[in-house]
KOLDREN-320567 format. One record per residue (C-alpha): x, y, z. Coordinates in steps of 0.25 Angstrom, whole numbers, plus 5000, padded with zeros to 4 digits. Example, Ala and Ser with C-alpha at 12.3 -4.5 7.8 and 13.67 -1.06 7.14 Angstrom:
// KOLDREN-320567
504949825031 505549965029 
END
This chain:
// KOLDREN-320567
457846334493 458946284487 458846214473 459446084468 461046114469 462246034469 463046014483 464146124480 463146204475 462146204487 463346224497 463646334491 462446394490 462046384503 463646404508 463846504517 465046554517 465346704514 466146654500 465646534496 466246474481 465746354474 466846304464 466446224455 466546144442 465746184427 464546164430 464446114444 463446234446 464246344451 463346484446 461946414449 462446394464 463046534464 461746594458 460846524467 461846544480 461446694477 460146684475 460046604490 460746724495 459946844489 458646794494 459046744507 459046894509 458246974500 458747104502 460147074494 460747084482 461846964476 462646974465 463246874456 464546874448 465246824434 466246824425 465346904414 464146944411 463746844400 464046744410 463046814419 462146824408 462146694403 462246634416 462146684430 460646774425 459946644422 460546564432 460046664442 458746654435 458646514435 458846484450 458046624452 456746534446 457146404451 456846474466 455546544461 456146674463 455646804454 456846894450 457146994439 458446984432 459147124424 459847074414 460447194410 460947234423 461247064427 460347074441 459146984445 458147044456 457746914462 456246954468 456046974481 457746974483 458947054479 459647074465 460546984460 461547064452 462546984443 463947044438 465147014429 466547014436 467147014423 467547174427 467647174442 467647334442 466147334439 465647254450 465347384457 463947454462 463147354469 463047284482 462647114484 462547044496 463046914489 463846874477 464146754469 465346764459 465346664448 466646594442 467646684448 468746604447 468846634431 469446734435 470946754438 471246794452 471446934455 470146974446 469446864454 469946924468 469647084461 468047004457 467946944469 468347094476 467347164469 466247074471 466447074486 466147214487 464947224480 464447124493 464047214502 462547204503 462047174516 461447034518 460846954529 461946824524 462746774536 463946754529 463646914524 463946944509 464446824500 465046804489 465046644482 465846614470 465446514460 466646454452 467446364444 468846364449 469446404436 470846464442 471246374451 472046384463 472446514457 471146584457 470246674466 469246564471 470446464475 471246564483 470046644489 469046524493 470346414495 471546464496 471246594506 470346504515 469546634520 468246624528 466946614520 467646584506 466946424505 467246334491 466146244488 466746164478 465646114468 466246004454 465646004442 465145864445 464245904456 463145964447 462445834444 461545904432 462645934423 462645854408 463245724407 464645734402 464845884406 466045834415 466745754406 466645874396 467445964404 468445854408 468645824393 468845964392 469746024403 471045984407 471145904418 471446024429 470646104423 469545984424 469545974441 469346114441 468046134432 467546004435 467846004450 468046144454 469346104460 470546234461 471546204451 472946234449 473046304436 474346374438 475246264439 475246244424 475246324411 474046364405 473946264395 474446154401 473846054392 474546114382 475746024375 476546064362 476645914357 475145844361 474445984355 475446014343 474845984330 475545994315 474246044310 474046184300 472846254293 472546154281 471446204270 470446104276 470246184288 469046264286 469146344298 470046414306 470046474321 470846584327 471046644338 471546774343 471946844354 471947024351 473047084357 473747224355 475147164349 474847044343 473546954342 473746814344 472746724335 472846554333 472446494321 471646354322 470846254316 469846154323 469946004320 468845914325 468445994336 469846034340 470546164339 471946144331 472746264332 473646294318 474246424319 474446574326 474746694324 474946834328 474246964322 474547094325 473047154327 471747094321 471847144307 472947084305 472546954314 471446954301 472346974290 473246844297 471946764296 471946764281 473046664281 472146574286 470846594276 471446524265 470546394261 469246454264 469446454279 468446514289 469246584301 468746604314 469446704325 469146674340 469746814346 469846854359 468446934362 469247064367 469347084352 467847134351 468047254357 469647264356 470547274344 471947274339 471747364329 471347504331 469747484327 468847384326 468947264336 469747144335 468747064332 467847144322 469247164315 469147014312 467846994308 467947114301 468847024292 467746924288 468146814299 467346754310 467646764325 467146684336 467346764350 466546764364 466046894368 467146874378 468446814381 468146664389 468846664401 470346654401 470146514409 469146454399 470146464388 471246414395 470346294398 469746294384 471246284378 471546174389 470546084387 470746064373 472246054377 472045954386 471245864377 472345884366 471245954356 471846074353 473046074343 474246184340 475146174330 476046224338 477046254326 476246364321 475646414334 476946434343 476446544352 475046464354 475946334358 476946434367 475746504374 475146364377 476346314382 476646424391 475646514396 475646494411 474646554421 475146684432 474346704444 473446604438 473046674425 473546634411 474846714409 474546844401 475546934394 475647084391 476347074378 475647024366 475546924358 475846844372 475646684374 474346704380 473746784368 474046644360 473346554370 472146674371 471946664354 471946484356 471046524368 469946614361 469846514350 470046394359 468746424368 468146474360 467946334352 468246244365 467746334377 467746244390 466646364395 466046344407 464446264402 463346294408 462446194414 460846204417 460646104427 459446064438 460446144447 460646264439 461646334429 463046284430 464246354427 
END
């Protein structure tokens, strides 16, 4: 029964161990083998129910919903998807129920025989150990299996040796916890060139671990390692001949943090900051860089649509409340993708500071290091990370890395 799959992908859907995890590259085919390893077990015993798991509900939506679908029609089965509620009564079978862990509190009042969780290695580790808790006890419904309940996990190894997956499948060497390791290059449908994109886009580290899948040390090292005052310095200022400008802006109660830039080419050159003391004053400082007929663009952080600074209104209906655009995500990307964003134009020398007139920017990009293998954060505002957050926002915005999709003979590919 099984459709035309890669060799990671097979072994894992057929694995069967009681925690299988297929850790992959972008694109290698991770979610469709995931999907479909679900869909094998809910109708190997028809009187279950599975669930399957993601970071947040647009990702569900956009992906994981049409990608059970797809595989649903590929093997002629009938099924009834609630979009509203995110199950899919597959005919003749169980319910597939499909859930955020974006707030691990809410994964309550249901029971599954079988899980797959989907990228859980985005996540730092003590949420992805507090996840991982939660979704374990929701698997509890009787099954005929002969490994019992199982949970699999589909993922990109973005924390490295520092992370959940690495030190509960790897390091821990417990029974029934199997890694299937499945590199980008083993999907044979992907677009010519797809590789060398990312190569030409990540750092080299960063490179083995989306390509191949491979556990990384990202620790070792200061965030943005790529980062070097002389090669990414440059003497250059606003000049009347730049017809747009870019900022971005990190909210915070005690000083917002916001980065001035202009885009040369199609590369970001970054030509001044500065510090504000809630948005309507962030606003009134933006005039000083209207003069010349310029168009100015804010890239905020997207907590501002429901936050604020100010006693009403929200950050970012404060702003455009002063006639200027904004350019924001429904939600924050990942911290990760960010981090990666900012690093792969760093490591190609394609972003530029004037590191003059930015000190805090070039301070922060020298010295933020990682604790417990998260990006070090601080209490007290503004902070270093509140700069590289504001070139963040803006940064991937424009340049994000993401993580593509692909529509392949073998499926949907994250």
């Amino acid at each position: 029964m099984l459709l035309s799959l890669t060799e990671p992908q097979e072994e894992f859907v057929c694995s069967e161990s009681k925690y299988p995890a297929l850790v992959g590259g972008l694109g290698s085919g991770k979610t469709m083998a995931g999907i479909y390893r679900l869909i094998c077990l809910m109708i190997s015993d028809p009187s279950i129910n599975g669930a399957y798991y993601m970071p947040t509900y647009d990702l569900l939506r956009l992906r994981a919903l049409s990608g059970v679908e797809e595989e649903l029609e590929k093997l002629g089965i009938g099924y009834k998807t609630n979009r509203s509620e995110y199950t899919v009564e597959i005919q003749g079978y169980g319910t597939m129920i499909l859930r955020s862990y974006d707030r691990p509190e809410r994964i309550v009042a249901y029971e599954v025989a079988h899980s797959i969780v989907d990228e859980l290695d985005t996540l730092p580790k003590d949420k992805a150990a507090l996840v991982w808790r939660k979704i374990s006890e929701r698997n509890r419904q009787k099954c005929t299996n002969p490994a019992g309940n199982t949970i699999g996990c589909v993922t990109t190894p973005d924390q490295g040796y520092s992370g959940f997956v690495y030190q509960k499948w790897v390091k821990s060497l417990q029974d029934g916890y199997t890694v299937i390791k499945s590199p980008t290059a083993s999907n044979p449908f992907l677009p010519e060139g797809y590789i060398q994109q990312i190569r030409d886009n990540y750092d080299p580290v960063l490179a083995d671990l989306f390509l191949k899948g491979e556990f990384v040390s990202l620790s070792a090292n200061k965030v943005y390692h790529f980062f070097a005052r002389e090669k990414h310095h440059t003497d250059r200022i606003l000049t009347d001949n730049d017809r747009y400008v870019y900022v971005g802006i990190d909210f915070n109660i005690g000083g917002c943090c916001s980065i001035v830039s202009v885009i040369d080419g199609k590369n970001p050159i970054t030509v001044d900051e500065f510090i504000s003391h809630d948005t309507r004053d962030f606003c009134s400082r933006l005039s000083n860089y209207e003069q010349a007929g310029r168009k100015i663009i804010v890239y905020p952080d997207a907590s501002g649509k429901s936050g604020s600074t100010n006693a009403t209104g929200s950050d970012i209906d404060i702003i455009r409340s002063h006639g200027y655009s904004v350019d924001c995500p429904n939600a924050n990307p990942m911290v990760r993708d960010r981090i990666n964003a900012v690093n792969g134009l760093l490591s190609h020398d394609r972003w530029l500071i004037n590191t003059d007139t930015c000190p805090h920017l070039t301070d922060a990009l020298e010295s933020q290091g990682y604790m417990k293998g998260v990006p070090e954060k601080f209490s007290e505002h503004p902070a270093i990370d509140d700069w590289v957050d504001a070139a963040g926002y803006f940064i991937n915005r424009k340049w994000s890395l993401g993580r593509p999709v692909v529509v392949t003979n073998i499926g949907m590919s994250l």
